[in-house]
Backbone as a printed PyTorch tensor [residue, N CA C, xyz], in Angstrom:
tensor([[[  0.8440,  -1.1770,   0.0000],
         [  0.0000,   0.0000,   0.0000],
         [  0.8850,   1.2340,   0.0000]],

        [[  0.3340,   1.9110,  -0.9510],
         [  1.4350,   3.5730,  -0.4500],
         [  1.0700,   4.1780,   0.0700]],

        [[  1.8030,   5.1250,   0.8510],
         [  2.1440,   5.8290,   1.6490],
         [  1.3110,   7.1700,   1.3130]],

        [[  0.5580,   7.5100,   2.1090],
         [ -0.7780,   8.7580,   1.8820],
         [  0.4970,   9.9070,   2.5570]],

        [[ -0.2190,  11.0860,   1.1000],
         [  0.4450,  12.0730,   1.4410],
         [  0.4220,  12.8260,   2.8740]],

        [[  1.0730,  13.6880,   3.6410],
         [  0.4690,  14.4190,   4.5050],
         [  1.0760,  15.9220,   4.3470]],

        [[  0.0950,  16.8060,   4.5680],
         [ -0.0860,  17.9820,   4.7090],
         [  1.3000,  18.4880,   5.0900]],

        [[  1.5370,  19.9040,   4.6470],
         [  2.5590,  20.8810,   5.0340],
         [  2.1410,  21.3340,   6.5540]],

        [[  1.2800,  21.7480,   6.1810],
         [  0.7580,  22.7160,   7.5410],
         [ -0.1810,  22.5780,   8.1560]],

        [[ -1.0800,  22.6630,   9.2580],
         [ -2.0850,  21.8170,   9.7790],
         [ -3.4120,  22.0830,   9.0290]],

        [[ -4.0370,  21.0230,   9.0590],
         [ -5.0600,  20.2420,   8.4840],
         [ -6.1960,  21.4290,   9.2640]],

        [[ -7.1070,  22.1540,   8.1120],
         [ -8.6920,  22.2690,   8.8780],
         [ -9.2230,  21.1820,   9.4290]],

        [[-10.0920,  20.8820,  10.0300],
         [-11.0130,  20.1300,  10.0150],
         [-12.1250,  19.6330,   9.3450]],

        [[-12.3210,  18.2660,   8.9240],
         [-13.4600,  18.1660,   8.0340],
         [-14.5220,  18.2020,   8.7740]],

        [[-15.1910,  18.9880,   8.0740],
         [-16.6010,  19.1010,   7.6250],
         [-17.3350,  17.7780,   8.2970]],

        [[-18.2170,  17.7220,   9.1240],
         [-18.5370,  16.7620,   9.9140],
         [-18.3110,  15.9820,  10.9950]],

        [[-16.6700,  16.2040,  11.2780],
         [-15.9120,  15.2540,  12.1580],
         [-16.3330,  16.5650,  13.6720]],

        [[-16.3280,  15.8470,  14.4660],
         [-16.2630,  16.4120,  15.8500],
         [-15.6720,  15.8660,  16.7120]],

        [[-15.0830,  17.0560,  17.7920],
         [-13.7840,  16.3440,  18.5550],
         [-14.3800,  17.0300,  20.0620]],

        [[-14.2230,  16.3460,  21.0870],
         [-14.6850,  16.9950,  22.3000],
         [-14.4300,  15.3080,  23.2480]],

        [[-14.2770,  16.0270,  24.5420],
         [-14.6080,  15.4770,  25.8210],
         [-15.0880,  13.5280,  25.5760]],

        [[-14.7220,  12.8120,  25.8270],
         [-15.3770,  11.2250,  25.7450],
         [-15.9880,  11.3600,  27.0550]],

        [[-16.9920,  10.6630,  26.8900],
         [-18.0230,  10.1490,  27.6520],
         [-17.9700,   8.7120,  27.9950]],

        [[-17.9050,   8.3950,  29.4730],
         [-17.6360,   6.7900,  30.2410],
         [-18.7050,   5.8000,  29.1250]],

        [[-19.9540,   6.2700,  28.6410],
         [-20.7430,   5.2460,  28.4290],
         [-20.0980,   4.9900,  26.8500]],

        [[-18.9620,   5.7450,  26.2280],
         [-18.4190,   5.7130,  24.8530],
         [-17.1130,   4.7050,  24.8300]],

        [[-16.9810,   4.3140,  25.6740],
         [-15.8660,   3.4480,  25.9770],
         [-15.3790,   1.7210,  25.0760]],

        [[-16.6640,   1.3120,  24.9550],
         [-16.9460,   0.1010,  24.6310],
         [-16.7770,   0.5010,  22.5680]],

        [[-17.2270,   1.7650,  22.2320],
         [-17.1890,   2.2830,  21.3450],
         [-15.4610,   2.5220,  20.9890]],

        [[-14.6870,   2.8330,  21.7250],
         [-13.4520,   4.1600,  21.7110],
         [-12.3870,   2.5000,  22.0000]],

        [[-12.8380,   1.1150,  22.4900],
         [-11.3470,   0.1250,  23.0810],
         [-11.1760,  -0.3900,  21.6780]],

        [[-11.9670,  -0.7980,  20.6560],
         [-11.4790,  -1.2090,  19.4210],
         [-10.2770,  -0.3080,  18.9010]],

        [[-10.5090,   1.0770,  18.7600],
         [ -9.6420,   2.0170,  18.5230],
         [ -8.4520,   1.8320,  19.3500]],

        [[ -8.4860,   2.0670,  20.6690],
         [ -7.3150,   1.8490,  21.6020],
         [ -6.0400,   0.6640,  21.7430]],

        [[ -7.1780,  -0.5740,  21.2800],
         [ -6.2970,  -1.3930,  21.0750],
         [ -5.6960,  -1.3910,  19.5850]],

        [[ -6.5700,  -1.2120,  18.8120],
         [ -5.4000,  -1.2200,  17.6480],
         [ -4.2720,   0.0450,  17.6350]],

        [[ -4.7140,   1.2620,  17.9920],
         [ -3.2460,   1.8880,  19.0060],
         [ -2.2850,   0.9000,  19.1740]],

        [[ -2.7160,  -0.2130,  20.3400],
         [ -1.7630,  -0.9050,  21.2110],
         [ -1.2800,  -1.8090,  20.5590]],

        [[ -1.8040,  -2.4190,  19.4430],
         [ -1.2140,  -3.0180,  18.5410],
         [ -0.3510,  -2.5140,  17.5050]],

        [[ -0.3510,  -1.5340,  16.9040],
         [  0.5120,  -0.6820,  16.3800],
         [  1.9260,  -0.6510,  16.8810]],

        [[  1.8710,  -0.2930,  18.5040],
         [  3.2590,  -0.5440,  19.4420],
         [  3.9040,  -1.9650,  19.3310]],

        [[  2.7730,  -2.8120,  19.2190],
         [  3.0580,  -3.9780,  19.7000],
         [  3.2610,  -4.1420,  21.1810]],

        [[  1.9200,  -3.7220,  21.9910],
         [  1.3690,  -3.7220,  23.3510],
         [  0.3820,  -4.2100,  23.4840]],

        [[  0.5100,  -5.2030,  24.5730],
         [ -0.2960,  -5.7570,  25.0430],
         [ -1.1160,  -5.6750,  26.1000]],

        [[ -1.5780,  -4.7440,  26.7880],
         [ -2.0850,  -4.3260,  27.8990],
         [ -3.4120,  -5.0360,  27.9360]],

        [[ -4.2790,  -5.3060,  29.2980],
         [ -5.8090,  -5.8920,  28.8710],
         [ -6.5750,  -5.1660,  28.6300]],

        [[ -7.3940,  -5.4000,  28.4270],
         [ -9.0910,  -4.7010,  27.7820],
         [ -9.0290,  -4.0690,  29.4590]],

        [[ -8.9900,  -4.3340,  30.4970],
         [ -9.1270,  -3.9530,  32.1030],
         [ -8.4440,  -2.7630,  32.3510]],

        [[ -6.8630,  -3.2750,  32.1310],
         [ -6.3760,  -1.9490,  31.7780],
         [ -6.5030,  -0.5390,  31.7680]],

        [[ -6.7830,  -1.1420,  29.8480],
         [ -7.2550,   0.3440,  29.1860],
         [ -8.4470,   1.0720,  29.3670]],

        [[ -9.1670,  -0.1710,  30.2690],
         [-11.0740,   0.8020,  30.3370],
         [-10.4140,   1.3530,  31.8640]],

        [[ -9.9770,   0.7830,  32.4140],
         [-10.0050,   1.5140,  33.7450],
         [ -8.5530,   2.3960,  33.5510]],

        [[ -7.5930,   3.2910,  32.8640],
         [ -7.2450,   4.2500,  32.7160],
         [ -7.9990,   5.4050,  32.1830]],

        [[ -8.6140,   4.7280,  31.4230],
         [ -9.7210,   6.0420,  30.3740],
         [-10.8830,   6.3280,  31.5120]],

        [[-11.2230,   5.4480,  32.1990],
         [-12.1710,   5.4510,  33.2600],
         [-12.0790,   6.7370,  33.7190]],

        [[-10.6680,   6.2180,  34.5570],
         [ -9.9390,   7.6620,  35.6610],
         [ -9.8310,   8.7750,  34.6600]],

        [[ -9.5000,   8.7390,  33.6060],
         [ -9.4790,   9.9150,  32.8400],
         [-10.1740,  10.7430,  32.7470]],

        [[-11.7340,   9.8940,  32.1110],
         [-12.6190,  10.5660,  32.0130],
         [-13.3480,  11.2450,  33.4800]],

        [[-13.4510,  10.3010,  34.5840],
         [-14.1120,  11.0130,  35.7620],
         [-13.1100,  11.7910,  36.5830]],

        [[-11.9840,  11.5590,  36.8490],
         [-11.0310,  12.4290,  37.0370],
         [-10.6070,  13.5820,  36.9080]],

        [[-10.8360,  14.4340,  36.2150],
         [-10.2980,  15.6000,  35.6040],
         [ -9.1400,  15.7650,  36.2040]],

        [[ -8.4530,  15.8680,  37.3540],
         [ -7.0330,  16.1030,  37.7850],
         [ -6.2140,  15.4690,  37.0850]],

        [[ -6.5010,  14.0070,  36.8830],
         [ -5.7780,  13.4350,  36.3260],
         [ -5.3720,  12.8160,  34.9510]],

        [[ -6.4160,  13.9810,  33.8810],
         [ -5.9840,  14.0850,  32.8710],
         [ -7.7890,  14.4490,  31.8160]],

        [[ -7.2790,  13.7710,  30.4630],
         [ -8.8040,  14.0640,  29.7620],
         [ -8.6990,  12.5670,  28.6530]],

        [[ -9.6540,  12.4340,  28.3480],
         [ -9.9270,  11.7570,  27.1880],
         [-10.4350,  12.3140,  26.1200]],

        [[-10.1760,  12.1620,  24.9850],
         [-10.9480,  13.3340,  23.7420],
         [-11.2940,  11.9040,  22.7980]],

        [[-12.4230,  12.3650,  21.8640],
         [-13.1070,  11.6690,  20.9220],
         [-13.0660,  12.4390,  19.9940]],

        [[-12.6980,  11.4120,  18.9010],
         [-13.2740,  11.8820,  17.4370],
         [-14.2230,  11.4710,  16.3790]],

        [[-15.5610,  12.1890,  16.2780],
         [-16.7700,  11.1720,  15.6180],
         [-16.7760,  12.0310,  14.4560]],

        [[-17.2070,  10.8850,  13.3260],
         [-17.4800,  11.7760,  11.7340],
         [-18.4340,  10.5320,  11.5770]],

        [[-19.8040,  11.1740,  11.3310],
         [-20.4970,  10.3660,  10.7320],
         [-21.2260,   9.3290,  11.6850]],

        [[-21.3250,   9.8420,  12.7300],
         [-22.0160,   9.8370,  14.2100],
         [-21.2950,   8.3140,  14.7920]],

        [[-19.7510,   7.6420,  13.8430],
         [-18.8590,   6.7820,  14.2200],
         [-17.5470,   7.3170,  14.4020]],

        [[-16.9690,   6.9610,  16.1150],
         [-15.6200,   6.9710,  16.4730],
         [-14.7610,   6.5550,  15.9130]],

        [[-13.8880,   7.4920,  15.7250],
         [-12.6760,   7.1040,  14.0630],
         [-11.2130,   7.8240,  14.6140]],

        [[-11.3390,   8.5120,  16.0200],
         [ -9.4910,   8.4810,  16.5560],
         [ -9.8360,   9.1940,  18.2500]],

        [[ -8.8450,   8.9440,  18.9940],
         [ -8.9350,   9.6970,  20.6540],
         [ -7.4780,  10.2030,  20.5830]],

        [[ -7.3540,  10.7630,  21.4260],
         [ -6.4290,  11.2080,  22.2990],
         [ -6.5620,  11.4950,  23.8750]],

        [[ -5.5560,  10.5210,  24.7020],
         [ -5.7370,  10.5950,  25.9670],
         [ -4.3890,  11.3750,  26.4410]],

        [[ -4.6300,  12.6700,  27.3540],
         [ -3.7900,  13.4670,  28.2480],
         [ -3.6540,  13.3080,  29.5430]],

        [[ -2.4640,  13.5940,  30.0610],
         [ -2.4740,  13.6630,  31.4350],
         [ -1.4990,  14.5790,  31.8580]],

        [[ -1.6410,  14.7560,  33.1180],
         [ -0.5280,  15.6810,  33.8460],
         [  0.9850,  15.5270,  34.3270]],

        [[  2.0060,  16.0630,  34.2320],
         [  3.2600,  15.5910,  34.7730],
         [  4.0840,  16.5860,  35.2990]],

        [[  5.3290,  16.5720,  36.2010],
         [  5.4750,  17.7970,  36.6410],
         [  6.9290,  17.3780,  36.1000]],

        [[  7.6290,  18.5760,  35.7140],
         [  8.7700,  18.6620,  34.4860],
         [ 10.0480,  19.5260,  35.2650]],

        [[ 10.7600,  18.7110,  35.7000],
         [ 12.5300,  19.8090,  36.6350],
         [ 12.1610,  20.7970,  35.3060]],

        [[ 12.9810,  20.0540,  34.3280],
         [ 13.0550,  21.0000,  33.5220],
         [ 12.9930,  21.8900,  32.6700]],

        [[ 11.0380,  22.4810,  32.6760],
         [ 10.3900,  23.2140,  32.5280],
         [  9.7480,  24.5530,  33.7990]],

        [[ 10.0010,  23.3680,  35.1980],
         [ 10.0410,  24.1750,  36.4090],
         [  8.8220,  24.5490,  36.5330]],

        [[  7.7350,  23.2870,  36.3210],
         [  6.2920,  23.6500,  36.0320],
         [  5.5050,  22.3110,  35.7210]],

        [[  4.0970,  22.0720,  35.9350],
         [  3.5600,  21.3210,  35.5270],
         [  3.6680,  21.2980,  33.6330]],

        [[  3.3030,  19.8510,  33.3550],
         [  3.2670,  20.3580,  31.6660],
         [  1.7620,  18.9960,  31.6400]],

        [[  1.1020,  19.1710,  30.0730],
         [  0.7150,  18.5970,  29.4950],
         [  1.1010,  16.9980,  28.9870]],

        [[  0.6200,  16.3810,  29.1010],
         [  1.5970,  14.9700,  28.2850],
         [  0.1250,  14.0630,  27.2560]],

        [[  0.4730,  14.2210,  26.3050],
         [ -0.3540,  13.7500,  25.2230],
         [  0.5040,  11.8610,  25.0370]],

        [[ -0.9180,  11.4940,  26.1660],
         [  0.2870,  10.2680,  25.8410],
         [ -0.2000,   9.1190,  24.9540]],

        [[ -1.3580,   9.4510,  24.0890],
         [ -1.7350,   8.3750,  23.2720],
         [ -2.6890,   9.4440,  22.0650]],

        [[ -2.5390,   9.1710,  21.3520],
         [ -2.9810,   9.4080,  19.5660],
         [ -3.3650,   8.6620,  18.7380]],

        [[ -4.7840,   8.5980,  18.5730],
         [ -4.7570,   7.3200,  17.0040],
         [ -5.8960,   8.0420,  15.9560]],

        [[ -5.2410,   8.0090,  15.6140],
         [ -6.6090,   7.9260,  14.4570],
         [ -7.4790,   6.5000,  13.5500]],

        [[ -8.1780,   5.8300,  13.1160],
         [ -8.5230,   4.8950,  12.3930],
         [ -8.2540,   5.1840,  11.0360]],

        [[ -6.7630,   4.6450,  10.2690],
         [ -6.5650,   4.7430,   8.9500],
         [ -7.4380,   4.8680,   7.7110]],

        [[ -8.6310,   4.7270,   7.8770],
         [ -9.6870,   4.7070,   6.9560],
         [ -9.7130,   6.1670,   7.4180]],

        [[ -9.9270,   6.7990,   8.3030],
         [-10.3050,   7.8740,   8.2940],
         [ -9.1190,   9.8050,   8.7390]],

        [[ -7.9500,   8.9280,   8.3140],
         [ -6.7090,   9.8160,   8.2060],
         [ -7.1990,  10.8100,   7.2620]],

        [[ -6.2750,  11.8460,   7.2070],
         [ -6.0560,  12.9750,   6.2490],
         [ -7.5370,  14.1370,   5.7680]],

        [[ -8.3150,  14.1320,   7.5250],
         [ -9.2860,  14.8200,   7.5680],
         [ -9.0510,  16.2410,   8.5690]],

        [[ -7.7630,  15.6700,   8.7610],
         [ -7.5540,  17.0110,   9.8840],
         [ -7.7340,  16.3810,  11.5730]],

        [[ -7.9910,  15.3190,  11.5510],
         [ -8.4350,  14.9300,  13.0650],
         [ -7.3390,  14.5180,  13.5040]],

        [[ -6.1780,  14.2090,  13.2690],
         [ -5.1740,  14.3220,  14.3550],
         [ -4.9400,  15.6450,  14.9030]],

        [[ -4.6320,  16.5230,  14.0040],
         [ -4.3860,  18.3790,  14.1710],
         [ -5.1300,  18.6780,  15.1780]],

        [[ -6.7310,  18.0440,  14.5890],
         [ -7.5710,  18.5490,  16.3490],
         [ -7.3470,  18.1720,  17.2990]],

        [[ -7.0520,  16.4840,  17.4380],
         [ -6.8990,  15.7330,  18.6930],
         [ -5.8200,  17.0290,  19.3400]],

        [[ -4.5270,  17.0490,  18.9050],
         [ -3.4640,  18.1180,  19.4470],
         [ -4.0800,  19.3440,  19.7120]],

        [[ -4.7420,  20.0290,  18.8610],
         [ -5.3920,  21.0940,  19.2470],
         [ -5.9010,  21.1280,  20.6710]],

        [[ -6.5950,  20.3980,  21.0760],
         [ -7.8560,  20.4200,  21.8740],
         [ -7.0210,  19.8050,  23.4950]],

        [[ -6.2060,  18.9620,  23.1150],
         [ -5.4950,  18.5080,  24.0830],
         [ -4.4300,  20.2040,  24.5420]],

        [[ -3.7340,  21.0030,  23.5310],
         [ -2.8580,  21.9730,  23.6340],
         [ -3.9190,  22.7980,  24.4920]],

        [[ -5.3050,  22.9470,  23.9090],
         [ -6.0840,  23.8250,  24.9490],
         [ -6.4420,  23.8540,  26.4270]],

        [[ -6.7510,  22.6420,  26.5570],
         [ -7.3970,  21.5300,  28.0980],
         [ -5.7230,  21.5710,  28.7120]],

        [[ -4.4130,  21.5210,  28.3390],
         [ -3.5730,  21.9530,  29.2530],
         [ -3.3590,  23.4990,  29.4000]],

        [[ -3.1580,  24.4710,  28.4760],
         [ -2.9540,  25.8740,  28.6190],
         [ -4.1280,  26.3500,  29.5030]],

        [[ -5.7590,  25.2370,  29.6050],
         [ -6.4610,  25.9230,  30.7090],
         [ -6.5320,  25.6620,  31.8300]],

        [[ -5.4080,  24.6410,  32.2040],
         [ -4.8110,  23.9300,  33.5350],
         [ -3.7580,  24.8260,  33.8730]],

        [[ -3.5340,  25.9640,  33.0820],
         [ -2.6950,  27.1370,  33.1120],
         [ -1.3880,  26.1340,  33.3830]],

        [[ -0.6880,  25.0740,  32.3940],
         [  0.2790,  24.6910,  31.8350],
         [  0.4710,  25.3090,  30.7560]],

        [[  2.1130,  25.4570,  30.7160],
         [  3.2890,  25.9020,  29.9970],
         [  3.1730,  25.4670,  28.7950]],

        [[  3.0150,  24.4180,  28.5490],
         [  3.9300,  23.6550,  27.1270],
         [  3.1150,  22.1920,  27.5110]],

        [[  3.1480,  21.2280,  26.3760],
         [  2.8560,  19.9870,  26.0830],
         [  4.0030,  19.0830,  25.7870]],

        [[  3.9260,  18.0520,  25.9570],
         [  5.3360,  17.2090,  25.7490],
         [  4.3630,  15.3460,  25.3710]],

        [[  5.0680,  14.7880,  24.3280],
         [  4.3910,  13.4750,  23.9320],
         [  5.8520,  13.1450,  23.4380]],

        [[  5.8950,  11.7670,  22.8240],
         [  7.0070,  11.0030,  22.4040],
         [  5.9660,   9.6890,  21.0720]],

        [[  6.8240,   9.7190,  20.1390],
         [  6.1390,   8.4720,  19.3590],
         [  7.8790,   7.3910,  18.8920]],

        [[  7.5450,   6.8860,  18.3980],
         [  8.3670,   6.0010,  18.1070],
         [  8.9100,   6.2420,  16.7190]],

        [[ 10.4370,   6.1790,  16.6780],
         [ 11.5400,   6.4030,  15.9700],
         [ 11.3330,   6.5050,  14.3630]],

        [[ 10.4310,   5.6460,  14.2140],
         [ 10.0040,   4.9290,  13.0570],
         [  8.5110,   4.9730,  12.1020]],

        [[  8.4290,   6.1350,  13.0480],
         [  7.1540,   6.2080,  13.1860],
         [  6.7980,   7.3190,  12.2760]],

        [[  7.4800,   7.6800,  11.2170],
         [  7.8680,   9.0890,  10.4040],
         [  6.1600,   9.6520,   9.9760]],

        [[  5.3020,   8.8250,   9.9050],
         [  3.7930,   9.7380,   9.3720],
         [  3.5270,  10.6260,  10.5340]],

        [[  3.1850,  10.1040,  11.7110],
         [  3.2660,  10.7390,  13.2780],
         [  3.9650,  12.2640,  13.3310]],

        [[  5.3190,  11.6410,  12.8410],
         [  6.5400,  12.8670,  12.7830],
         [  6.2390,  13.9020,  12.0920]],

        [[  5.4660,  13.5800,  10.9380],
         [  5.0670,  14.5230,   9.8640],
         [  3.7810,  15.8520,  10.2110]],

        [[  2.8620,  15.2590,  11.1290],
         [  1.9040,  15.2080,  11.6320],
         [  2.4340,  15.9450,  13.0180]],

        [[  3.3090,  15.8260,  13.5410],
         [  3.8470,  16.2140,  15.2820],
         [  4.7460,  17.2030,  14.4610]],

        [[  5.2120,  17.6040,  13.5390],
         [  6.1700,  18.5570,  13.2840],
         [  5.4390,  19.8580,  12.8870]],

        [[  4.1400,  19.7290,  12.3060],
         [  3.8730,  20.7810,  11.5550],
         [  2.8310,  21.4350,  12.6510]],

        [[  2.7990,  20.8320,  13.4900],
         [  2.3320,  21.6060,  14.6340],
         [  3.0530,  22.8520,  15.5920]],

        [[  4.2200,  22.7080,  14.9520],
         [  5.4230,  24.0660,  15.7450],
         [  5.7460,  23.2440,  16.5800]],

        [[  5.5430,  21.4830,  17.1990],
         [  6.3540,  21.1530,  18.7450],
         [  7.6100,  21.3110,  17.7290]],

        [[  8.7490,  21.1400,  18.9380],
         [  9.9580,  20.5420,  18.5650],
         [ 10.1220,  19.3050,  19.1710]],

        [[ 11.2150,  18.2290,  17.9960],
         [ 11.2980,  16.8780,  19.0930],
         [ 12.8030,  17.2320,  19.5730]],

        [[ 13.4090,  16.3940,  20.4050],
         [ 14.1520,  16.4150,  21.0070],
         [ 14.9070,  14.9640,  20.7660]],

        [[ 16.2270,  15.1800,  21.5810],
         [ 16.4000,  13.4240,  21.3820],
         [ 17.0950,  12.3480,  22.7790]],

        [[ 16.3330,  12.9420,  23.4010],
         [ 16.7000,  12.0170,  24.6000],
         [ 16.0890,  11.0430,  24.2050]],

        [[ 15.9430,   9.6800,  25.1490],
         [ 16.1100,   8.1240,  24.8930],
         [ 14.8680,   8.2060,  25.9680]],

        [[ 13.2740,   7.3090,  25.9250],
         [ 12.8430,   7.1120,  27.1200],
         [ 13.1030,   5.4770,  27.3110]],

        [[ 13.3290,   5.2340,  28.9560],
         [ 13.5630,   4.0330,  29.4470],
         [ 12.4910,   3.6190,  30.2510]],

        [[ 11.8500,   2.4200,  30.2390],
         [ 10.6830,   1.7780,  31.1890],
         [ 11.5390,   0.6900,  31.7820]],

        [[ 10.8570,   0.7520,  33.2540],
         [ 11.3910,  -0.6240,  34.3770],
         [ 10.2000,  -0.8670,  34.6460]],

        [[  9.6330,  -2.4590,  34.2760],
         [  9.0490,  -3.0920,  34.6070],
         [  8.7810,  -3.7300,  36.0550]],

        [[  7.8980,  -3.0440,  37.0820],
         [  8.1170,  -3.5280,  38.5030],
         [  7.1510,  -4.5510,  38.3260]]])
């Protein structure tokens, strides 16, 4: 399959798609999506897991947001945020720590929003800056995370499995 173009500069939004707040009872709707996320990584986390992070997400507000994206009154990408506190920003920040869109429904502008909307819900937590990480290899993402003005960086992240 080839490789779909992507945009210079960020994507409007199409015409129909809507992005806002997920709702607990949208969940069962939003884990098909999540896991193929997690499959993408090649992660395996359970269905338990992931409903009970998005859970806390969603009823939580301290501890972060869940966002939906519907076109066509069907869920087609999320983005889940949370909070982290940064030495070296010297401040709470944003952390966009999951992104998907459903490939059928790429190149509508709904990643641009997912970031959008997530960049807003932290700047009104009166955070600084946003910070996410994707994988090396991951160059459509990159394409998509660049034309947003972040910068990447290149430190290394490390996980210890307790």
């Amino acid at each position: 399959m080839a490789e779909e173009p992507v945009a210079e500069g960020p994507r409007e939004l199409a015409e129909g798609v809507e992005i806002r707040d997920a709702r607990e009872e949208e969940l069962d709707e939003l884990l098909p999506l999540m896991r193929a996320y997690c499959d993408f990584y090649e992660s395996t986390p359970t269905d338990e897991g992931i409903l009970n992070m998005a859970r806390t997400l969603i009823n939580e507000p301290s501890q972060g947001a869940v966002f939906i994206a519907r076109q066509d009154g069907r869920a087609n990408g999320f983005a889940t945020l949370d909070w982290k506190w940064s030495m070296l920003n010297g401040a709470r920040v944003g952390y966009l720590e999951d992104l998907f869109v459903d490939p059928e429904a790429r190149g509508h502008g709904t990643a641009d929003a997912l970031i959008r909307i997530c960049a807003d819900r932290s700047r009104e937590r009166g955070m600084g800056g946003m910070a996410w990480l994707t994988a090396p290899d991951n160059q459509r993402a990159q394409k998509v995370y660049n034309r947003t003005g972040a910068e990447s960086d290149t430190y290394v992240e490390y996980y210890l499995e307790l």
